[in-house]
MITI-41182 format. One record per residue (C-alpha): residue number from 1; residue in three letters; chain; x, z, y. Coordinates in nm, 3 decimals. Each point is the difference from the previous one (the first is absolute). Last residue first. Example, Ala and Ser with C-alpha at 12.3 -4.5 7.8 and 13.67 -1.06 7.14 Angstrom:
# MITI-41182
<2; 'SER'; 'A'; <1.367; 0.714; -0.106>> <1; 'ALA'; 'A'; <-0.137; 0.066; -0.344>> 
***
This chain:
# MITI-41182
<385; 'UNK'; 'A'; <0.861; 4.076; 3.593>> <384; 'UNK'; 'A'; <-0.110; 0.046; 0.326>> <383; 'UNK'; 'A'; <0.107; 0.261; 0.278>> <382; 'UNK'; 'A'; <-0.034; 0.372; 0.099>> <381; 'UNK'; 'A'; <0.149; 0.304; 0.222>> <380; 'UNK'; 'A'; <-0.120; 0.296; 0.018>> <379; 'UNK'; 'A'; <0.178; 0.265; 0.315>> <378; 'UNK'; 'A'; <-0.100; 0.317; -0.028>> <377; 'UNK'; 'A'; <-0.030; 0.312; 0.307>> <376; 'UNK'; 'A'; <0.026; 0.377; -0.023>> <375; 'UNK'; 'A'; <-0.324; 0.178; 0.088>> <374; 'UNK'; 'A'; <0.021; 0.177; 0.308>> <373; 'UNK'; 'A'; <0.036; 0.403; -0.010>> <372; 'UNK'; 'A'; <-0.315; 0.202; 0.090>> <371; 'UNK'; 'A'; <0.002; 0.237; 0.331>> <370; 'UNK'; 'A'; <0.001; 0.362; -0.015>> <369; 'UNK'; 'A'; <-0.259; 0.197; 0.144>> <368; 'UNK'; 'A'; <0.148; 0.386; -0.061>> <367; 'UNK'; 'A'; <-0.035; 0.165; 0.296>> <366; 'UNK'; 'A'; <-0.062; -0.268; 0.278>> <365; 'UNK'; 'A'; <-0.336; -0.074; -0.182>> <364; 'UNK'; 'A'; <-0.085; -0.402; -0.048>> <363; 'UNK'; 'A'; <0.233; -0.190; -0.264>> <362; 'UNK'; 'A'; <0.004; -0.375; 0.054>> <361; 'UNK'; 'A'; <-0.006; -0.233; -0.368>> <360; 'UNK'; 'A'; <0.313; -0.187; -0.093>> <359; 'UNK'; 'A'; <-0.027; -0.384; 0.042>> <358; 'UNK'; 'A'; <-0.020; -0.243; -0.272>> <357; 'UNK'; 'A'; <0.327; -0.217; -0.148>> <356; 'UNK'; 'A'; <-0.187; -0.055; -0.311>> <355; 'UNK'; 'A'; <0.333; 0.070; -0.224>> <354; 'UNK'; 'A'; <-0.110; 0.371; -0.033>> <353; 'UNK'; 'A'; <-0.357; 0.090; 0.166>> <352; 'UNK'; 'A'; <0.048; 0.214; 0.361>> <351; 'UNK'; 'A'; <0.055; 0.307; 0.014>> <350; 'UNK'; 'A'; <-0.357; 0.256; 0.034>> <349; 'UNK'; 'A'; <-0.040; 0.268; 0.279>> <348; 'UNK'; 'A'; <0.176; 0.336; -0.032>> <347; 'UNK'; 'A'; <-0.178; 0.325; 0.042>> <346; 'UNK'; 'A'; <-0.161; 0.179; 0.333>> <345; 'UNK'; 'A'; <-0.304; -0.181; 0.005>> <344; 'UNK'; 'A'; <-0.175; -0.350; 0.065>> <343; 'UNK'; 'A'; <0.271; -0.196; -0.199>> <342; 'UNK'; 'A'; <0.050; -0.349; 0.082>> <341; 'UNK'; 'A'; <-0.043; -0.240; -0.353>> <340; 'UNK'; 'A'; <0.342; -0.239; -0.122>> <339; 'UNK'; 'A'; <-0.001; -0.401; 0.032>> <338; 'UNK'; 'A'; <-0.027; -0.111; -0.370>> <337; 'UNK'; 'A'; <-0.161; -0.340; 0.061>> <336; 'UNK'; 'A'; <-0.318; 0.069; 0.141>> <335; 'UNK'; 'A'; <0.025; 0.236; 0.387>> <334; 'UNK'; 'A'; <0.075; 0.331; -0.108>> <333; 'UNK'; 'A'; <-0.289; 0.225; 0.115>> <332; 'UNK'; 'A'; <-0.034; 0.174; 0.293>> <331; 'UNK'; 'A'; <-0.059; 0.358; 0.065>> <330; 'UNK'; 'A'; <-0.328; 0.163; 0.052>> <329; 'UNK'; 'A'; <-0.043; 0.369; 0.182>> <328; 'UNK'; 'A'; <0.249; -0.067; 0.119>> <327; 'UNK'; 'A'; <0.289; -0.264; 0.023>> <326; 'UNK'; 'A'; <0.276; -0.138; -0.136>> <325; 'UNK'; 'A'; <0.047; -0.395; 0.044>> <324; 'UNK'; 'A'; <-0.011; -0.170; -0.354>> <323; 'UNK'; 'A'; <0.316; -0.222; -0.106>> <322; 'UNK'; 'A'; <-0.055; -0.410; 0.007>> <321; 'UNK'; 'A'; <-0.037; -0.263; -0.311>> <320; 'UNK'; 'A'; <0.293; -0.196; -0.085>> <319; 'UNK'; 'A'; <-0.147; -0.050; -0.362>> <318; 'UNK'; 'A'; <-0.280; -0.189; -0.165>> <317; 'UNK'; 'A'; <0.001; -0.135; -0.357>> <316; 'UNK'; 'A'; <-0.136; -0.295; -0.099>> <315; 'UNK'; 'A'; <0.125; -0.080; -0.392>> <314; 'UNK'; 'A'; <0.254; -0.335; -0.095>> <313; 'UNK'; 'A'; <0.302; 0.179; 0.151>> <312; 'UNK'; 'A'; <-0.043; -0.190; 0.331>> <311; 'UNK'; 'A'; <-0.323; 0.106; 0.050>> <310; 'UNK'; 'A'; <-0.022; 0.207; 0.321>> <309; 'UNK'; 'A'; <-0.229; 0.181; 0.222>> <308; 'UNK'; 'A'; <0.076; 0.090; 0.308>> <307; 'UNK'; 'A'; <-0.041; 0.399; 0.136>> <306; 'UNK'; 'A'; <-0.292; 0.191; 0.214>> <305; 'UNK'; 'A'; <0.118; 0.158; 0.290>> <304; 'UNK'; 'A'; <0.046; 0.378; -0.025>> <303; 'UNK'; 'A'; <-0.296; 0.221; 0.064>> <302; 'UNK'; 'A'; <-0.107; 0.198; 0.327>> <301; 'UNK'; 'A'; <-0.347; 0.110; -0.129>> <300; 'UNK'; 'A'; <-0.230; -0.084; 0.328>> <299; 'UNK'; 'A'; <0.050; -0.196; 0.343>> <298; 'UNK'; 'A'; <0.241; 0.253; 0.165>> <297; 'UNK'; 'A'; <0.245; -0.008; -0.283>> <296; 'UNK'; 'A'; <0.078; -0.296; 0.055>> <295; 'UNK'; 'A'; <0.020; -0.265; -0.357>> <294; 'UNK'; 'A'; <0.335; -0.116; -0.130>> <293; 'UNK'; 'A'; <0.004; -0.428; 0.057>> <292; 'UNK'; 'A'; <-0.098; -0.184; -0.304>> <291; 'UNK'; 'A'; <0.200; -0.215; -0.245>> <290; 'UNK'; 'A'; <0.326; 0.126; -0.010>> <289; 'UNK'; 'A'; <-0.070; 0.352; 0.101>> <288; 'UNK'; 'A'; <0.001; 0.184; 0.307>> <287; 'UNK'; 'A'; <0.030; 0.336; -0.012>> <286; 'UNK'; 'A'; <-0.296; 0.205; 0.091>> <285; 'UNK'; 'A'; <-0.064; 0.294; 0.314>> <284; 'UNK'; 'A'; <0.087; 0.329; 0.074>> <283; 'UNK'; 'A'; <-0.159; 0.299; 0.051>> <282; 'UNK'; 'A'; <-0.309; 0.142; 0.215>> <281; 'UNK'; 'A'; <-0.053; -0.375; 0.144>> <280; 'UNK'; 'A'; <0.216; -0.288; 0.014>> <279; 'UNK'; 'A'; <-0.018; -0.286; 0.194>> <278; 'UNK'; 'A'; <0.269; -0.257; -0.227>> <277; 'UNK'; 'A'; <-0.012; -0.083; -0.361>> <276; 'UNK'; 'A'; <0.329; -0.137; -0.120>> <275; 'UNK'; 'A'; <0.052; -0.407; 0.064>> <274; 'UNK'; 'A'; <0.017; -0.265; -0.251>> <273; 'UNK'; 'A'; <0.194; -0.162; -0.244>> <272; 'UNK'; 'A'; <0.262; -0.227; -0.110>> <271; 'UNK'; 'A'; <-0.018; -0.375; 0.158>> <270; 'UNK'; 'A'; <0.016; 0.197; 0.372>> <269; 'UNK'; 'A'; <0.170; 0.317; -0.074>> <268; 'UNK'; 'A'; <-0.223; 0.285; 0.071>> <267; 'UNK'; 'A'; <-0.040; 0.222; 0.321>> <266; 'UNK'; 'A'; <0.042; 0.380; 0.037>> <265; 'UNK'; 'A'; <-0.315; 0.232; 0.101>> <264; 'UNK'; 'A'; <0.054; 0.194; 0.306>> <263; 'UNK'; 'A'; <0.004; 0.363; 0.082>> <262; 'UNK'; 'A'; <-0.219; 0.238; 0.122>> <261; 'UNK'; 'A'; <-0.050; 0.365; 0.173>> <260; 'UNK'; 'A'; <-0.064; 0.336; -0.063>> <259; 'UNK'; 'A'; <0.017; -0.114; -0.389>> <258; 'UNK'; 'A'; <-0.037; -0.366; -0.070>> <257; 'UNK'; 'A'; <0.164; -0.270; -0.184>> <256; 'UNK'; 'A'; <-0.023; -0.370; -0.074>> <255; 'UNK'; 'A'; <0.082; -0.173; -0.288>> <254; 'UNK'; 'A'; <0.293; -0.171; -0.191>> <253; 'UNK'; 'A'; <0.045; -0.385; 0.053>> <252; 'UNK'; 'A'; <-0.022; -0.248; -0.341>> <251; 'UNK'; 'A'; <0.342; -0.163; 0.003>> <250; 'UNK'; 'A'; <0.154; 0.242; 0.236>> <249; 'UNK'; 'A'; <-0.073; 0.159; 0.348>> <248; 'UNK'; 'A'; <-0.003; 0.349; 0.011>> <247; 'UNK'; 'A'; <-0.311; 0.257; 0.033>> <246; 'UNK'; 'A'; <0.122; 0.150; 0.355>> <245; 'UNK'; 'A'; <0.202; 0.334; -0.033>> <244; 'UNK'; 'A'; <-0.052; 0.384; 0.099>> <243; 'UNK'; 'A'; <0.323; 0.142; -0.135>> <242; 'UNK'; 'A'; <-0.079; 0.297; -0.235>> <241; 'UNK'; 'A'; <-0.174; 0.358; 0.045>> <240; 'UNK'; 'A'; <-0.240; -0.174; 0.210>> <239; 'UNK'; 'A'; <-0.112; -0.213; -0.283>> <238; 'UNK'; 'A'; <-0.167; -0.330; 0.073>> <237; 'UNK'; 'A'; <0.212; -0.223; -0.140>> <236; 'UNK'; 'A'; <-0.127; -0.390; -0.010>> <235; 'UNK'; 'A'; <0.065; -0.154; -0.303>> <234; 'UNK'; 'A'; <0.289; -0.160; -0.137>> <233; 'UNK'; 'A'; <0.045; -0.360; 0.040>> <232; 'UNK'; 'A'; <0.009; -0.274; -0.321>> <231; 'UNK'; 'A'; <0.322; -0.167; -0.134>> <230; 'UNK'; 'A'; <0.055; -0.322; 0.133>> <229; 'UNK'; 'A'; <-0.004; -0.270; -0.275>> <228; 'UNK'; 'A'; <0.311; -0.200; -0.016>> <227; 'UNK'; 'A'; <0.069; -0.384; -0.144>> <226; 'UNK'; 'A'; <0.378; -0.078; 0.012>> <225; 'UNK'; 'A'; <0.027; 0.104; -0.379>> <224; 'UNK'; 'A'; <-0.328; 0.183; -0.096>> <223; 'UNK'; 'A'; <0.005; 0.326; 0.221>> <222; 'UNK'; 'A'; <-0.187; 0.335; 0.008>> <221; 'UNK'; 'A'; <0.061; 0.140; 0.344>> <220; 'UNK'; 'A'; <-0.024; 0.404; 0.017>> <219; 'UNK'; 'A'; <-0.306; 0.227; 0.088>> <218; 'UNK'; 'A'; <-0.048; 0.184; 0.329>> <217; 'UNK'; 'A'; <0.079; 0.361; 0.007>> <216; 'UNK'; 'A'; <-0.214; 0.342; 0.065>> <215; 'UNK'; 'A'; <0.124; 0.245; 0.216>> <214; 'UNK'; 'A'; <0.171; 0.267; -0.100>> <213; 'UNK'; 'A'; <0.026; 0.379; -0.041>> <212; 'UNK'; 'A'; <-0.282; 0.198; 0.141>> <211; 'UNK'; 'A'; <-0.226; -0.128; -0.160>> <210; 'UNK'; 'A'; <0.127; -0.333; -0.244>> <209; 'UNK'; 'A'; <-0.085; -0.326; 0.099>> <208; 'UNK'; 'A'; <-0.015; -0.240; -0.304>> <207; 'UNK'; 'A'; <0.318; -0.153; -0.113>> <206; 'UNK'; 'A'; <-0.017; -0.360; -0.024>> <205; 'UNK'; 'A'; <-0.054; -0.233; -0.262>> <204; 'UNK'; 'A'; <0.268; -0.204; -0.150>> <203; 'UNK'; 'A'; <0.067; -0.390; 0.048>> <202; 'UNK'; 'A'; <0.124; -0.196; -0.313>> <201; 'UNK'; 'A'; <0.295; -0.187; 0.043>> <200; 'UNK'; 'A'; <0.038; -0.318; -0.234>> <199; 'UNK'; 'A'; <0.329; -0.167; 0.059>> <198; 'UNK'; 'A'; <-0.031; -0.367; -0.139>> <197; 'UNK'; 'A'; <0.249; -0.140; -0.266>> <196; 'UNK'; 'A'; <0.106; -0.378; 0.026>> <195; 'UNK'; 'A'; <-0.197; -0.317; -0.092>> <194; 'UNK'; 'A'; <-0.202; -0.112; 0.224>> <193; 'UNK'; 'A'; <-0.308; 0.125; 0.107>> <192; 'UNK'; 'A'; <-0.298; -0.213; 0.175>> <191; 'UNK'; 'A'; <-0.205; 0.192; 0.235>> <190; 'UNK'; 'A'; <-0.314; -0.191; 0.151>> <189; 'UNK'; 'A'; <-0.189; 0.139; 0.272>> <188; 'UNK'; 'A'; <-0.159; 0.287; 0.111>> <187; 'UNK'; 'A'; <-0.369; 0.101; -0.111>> <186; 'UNK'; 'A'; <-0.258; 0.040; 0.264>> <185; 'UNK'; 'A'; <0.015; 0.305; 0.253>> <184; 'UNK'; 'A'; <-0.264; 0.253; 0.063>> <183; 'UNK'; 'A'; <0.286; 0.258; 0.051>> <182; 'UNK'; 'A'; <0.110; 0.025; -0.362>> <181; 'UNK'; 'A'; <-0.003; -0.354; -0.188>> <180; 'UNK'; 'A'; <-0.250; -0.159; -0.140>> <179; 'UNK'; 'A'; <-0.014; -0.217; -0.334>> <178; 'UNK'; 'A'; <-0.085; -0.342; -0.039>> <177; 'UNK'; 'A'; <0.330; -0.120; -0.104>> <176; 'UNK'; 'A'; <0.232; 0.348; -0.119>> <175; 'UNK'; 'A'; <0.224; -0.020; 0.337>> <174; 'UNK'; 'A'; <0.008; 0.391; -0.002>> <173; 'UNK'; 'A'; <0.069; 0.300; 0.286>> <172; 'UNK'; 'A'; <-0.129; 0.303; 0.026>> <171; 'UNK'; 'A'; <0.189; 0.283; 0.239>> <170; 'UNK'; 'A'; <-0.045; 0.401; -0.055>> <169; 'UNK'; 'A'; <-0.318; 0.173; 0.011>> <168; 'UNK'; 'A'; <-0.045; 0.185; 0.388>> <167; 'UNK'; 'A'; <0.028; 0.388; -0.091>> <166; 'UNK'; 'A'; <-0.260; 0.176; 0.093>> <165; 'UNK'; 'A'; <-0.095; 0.153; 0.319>> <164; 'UNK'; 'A'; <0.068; 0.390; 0.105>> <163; 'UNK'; 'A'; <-0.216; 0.326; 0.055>> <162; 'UNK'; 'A'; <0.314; 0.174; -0.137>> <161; 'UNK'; 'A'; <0.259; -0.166; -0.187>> <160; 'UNK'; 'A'; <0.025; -0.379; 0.056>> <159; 'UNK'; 'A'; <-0.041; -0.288; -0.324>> <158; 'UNK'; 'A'; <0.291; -0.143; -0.146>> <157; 'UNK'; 'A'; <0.073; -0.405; 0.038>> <156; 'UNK'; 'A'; <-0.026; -0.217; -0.296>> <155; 'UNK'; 'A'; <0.214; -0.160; -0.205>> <154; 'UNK'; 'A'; <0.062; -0.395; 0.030>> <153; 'UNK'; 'A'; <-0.212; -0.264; -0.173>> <152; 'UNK'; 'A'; <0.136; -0.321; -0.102>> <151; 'UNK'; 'A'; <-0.210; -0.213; -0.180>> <150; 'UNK'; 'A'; <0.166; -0.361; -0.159>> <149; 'UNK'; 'A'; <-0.067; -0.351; -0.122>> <148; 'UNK'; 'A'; <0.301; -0.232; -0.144>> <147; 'UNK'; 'A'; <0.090; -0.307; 0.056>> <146; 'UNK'; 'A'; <0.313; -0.129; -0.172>> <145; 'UNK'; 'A'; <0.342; 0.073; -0.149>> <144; 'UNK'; 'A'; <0.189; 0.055; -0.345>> <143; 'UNK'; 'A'; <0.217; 0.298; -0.072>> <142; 'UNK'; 'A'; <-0.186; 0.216; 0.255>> <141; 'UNK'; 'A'; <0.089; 0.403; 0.008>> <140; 'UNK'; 'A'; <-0.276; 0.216; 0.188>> <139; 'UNK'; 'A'; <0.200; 0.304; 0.045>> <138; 'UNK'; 'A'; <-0.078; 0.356; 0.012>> <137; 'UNK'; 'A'; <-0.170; 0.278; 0.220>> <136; 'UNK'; 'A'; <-0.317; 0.159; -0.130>> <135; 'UNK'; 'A'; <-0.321; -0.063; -0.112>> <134; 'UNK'; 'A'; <0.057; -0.373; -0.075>> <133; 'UNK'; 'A'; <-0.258; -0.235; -0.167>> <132; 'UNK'; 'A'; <0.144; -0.306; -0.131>> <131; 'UNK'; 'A'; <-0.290; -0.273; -0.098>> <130; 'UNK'; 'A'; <0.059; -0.323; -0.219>> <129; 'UNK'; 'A'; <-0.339; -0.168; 0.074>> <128; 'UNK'; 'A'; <-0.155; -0.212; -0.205>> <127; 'UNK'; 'A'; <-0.334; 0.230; 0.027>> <126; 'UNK'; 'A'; <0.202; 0.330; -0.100>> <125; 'UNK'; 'A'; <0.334; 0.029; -0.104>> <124; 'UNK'; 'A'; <0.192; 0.346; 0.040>> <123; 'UNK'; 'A'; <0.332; 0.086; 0.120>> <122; 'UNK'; 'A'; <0.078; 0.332; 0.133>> <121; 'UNK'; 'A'; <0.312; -0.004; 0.255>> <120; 'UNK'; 'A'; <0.203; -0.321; 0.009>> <119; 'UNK'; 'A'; <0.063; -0.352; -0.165>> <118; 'UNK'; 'A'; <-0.016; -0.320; 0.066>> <117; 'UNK'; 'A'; <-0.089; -0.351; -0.092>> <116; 'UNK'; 'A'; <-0.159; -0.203; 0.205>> <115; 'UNK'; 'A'; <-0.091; -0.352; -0.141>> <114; 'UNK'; 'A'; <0.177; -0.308; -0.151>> <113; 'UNK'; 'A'; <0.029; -0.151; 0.290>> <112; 'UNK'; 'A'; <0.136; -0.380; 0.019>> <111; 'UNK'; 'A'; <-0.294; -0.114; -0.157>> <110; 'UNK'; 'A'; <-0.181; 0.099; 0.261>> <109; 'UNK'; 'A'; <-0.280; 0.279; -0.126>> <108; 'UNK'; 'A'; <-0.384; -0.050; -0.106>> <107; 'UNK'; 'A'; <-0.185; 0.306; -0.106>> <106; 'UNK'; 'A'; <-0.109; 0.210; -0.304>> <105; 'UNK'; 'A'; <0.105; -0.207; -0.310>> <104; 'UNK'; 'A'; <0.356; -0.081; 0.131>> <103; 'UNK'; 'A'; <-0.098; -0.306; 0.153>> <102; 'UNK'; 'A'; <0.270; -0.207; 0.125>> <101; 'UNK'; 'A'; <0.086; -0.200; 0.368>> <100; 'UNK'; 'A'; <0.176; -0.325; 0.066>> <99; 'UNK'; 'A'; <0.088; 0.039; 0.386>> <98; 'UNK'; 'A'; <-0.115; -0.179; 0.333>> <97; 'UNK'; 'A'; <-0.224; 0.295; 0.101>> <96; 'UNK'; 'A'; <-0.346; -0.249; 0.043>> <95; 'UNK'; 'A'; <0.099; -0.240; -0.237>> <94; 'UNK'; 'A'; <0.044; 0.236; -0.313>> <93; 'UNK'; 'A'; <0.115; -0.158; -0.273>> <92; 'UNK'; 'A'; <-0.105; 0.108; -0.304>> <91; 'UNK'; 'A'; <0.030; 0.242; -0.297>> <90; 'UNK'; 'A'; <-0.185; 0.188; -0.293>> <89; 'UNK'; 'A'; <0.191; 0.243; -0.194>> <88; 'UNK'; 'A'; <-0.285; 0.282; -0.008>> <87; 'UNK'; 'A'; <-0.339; -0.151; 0.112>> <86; 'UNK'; 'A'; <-0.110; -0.036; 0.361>> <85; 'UNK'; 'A'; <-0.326; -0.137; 0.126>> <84; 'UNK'; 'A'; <0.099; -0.276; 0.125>> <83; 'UNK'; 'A'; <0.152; -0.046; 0.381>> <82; 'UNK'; 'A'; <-0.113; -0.210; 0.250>> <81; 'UNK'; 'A'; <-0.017; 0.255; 0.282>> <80; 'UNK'; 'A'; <0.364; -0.002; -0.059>> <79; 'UNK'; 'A'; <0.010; -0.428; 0.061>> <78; 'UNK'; 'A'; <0.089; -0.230; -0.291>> <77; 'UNK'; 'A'; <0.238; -0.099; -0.253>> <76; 'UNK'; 'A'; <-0.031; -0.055; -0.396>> <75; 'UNK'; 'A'; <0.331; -0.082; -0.157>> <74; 'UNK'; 'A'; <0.230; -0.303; 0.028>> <73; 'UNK'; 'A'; <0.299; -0.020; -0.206>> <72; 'UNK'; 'A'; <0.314; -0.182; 0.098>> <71; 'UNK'; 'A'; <0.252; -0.265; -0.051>> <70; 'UNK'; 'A'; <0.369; 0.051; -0.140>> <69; 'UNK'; 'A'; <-0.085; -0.017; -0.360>> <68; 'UNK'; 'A'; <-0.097; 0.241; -0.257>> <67; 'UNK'; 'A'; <-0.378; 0.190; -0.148>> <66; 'UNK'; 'A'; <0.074; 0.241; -0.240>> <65; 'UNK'; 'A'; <-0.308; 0.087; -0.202>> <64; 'UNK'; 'A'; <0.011; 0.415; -0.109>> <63; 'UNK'; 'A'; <-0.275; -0.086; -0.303>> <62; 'UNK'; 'A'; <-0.164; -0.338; -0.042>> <61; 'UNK'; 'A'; <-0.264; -0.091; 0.260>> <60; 'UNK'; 'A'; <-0.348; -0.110; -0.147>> <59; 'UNK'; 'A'; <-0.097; 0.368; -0.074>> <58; 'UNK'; 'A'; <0.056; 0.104; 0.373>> <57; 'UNK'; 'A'; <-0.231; -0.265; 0.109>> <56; 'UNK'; 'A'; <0.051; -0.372; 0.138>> <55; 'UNK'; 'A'; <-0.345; -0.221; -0.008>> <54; 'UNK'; 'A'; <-0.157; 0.244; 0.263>> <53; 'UNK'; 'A'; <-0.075; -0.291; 0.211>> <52; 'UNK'; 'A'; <0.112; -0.341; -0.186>> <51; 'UNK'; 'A'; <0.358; -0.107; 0.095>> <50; 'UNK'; 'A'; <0.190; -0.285; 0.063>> <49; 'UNK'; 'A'; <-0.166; 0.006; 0.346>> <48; 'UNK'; 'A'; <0.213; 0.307; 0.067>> <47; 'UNK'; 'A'; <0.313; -0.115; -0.109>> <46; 'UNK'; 'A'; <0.203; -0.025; -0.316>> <45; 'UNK'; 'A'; <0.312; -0.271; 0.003>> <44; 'UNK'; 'A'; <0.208; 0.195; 0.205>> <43; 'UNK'; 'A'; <0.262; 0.012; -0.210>> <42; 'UNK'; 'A'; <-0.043; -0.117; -0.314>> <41; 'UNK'; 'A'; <-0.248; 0.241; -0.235>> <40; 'UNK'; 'A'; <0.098; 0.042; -0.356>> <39; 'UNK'; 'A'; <0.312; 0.218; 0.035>> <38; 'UNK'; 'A'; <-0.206; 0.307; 0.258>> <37; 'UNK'; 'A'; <-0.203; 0.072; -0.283>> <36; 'UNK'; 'A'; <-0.411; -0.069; -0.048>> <35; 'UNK'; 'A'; <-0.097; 0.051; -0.365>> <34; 'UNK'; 'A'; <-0.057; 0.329; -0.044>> <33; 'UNK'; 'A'; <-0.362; -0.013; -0.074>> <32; 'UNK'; 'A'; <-0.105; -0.383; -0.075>> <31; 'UNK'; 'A'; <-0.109; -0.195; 0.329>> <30; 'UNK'; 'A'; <-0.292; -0.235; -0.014>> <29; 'UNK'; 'A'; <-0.314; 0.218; 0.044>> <28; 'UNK'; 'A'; <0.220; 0.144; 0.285>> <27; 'UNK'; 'A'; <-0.020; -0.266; 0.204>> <26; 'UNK'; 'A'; <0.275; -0.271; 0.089>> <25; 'UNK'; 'A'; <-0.191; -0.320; 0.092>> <24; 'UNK'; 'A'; <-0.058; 0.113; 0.333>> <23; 'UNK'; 'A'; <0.139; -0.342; 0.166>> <22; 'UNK'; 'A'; <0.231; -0.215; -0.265>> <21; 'UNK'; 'A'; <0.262; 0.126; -0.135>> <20; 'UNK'; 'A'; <0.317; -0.257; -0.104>> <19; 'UNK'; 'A'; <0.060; -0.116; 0.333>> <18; 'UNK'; 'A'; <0.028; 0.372; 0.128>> <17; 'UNK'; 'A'; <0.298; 0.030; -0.315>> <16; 'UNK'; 'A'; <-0.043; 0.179; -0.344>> <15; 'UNK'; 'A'; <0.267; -0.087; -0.207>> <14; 'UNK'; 'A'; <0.284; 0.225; 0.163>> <13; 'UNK'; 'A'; <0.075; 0.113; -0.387>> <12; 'UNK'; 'A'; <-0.212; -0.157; -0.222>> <11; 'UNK'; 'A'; <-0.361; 0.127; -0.074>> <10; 'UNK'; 'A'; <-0.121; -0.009; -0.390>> <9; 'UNK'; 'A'; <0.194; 0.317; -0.096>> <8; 'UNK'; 'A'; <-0.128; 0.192; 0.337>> <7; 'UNK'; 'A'; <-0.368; -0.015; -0.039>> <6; 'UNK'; 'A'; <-0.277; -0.220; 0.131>> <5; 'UNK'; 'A'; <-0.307; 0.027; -0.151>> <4; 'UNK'; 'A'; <-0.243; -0.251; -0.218>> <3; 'UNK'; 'A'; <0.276; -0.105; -0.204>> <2; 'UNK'; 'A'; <-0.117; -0.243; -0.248>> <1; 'UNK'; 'A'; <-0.144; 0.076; -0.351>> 
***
């Protein structure tokens, strides 16, 4: 019976030509599995009109094919917004970047870049995201560059002894697309990391006022590299056996104080956070927080300013929130995001959440109203995989 396929013993070598084929008469009815190798075609001699559509198929092609000569091999092209749905191992040309891209199964790359790869902190993969949380002071160590997302959050300011504000909530900064940072401000821009190691500083809280021994302190500067969150002012003291002092100026601001007279809130960091809680009334009022400026005292409960919420880690979470002012018979509360409580009586108000960067709560009495410590800050940092 004749040969109703074509397979390799019955095809010379270089015997197929473009004069020899005529227009889509190669389907895959007509090909035997494994028959097609890179010694039976002359160069150049199959082209697109040579071939029916879908006629070529993985179990046409003989294993690991080598194709030689000095010409080329065009693949599919077109624009980004063009893009297939991607498929680990697929590849183009991408006409809009100018580069042959890749897809690793989760995104497309340039097929110069084979992807960040780093290491740093805790490591955890959520979403397609490689994620490096650090809660304290390290390196960020790239072997192989490219964009990466990040939230910075600085530690938060300590709240005032004695009918004092609360701490303002230390500095928020991310780039995560979409996301907010502190202040009201939209997401910065791009950061791409190169290879080298990155100093991670994370920002501590500060001290809460003490009576009779200190006032309270502003939190430190968490930092990412070149990128720097401010740390977040300490609240207003109140406490005559102390330093009367302002609420500072920081990241988030601390609040407002008053005793026989009245101090000022301190201001936020524009693209941080917000201002402490000024006018207050029989105490002190809140720290501002990230998302929310700390509430007066005079207009009801003076709480901290509410936090921002963040998902960079694959679950929302809200930090940065502002310290409590003190005051009686109601103190405020934190503001959301781990910013400390005042304290209406003569005991110690609430710190400030670990690794939230929130403000330490206000104490009220001049006896024993201690202020809350700020939370110490984090800095997360994030990118595909």
């Amino acid at each position: 019976m004749a040969n109703t396929k074509i397979t390799s013993n019955v095809i010379a070598d270089d015997a197929i030509t473009t004069a020899a084929i005529a227009d889509d008469a190669i389907t895959s009815a007509t090909i035997a599995d494994d028959a097609v190798t890179a010694d039976h075609i002359a160069e150049d001699a199959v082209t697109a009109t040579q071939l029916a559509p879908d006629s070529v198929t993985s179990s046409k092609i003989a294993e690991n094919p080598a194709l030689t000569g000095t010409g080329s091999l065009t693949i599919p092209k077109g624009t980004t917004g063009q893009r297939p749905t991607g498929a680990e191992g697929m590849i183009r040309y991408n006409t809009t970047e100018d580069y042959v891209e890749y897809h690793n199964g989760t995104t497309w790359f340039p097929a110069s870049q084979s992807g960040v790869q780093a290491s740093g902190g805790t490591e955890s993969l959520s979403g397609g995201y490689k994620i490096h949380v650090f809660a304290s002071s390290g390196t960020f160590t790239v072997t192989s560059g490219g964009e990466v997302e990040y939230l910075i959050i600085a530690g938060g300011g300590g709240g005032g002894s004695g009918t004092a504000g609360g701490g303002g909530a230390g500095g928020y900064r991310t780039n995560v697309s979409g996301a907010t940072s502190g202040g009201g401000a939209s997401a910065e821009g791009t950061f791409t990391a190169s290879p080298q190691g990155y100093t991670i500083t994370i920002g501590a809280g500060g001290a809460g006022g003490q009576v009779s021994v200190s006032n309270p302190a502003s939190g430190s500067d968490s930092v990412f590299g070149t990128i720097t969150s401010i740390g977040g002012g300490a609240g207003g003291e109140g406490n005559p056996n102390n330093t009367y002092s302002n609420g500072l100026n920081g990241g988030s601001g601390g609040g407002a104080w008053v005793y026989s007279s009245s101090g000022t809130a301190g201001s936020g960091t524009s693209g941080q956070g917000y201002a402490g809680g000024g006018n207050p009334s029989n105490g002190g009022s809140g720290g501002g927080g990230a998302g929310a400026v700390g509430v007066a005292g005079a207009t009801g409960n003076p709480d901290g300013g509410t936090g921002v919420s963040s998902s960079i880690t694959g679950s929302a979470v809200t930090r940065a929130g502002g310290g409590g002012g003190g005051k009686n018979p109601t103190a405020g509360a934190g503001g959301a995001g781990g910013g400390g409580a005042g304290h209406a009586s003569s005991s110690t108000a609430t710190s400030g959440t670990a690794n939230t960067g929130g403000g330490g709560g206000g104490g009220y009495t001049h006896s024993g109203g201690n202020g809350g410590s700020g939370g110490s800050g984090i800095v997360i940092i994030r990118y595909l995989v």
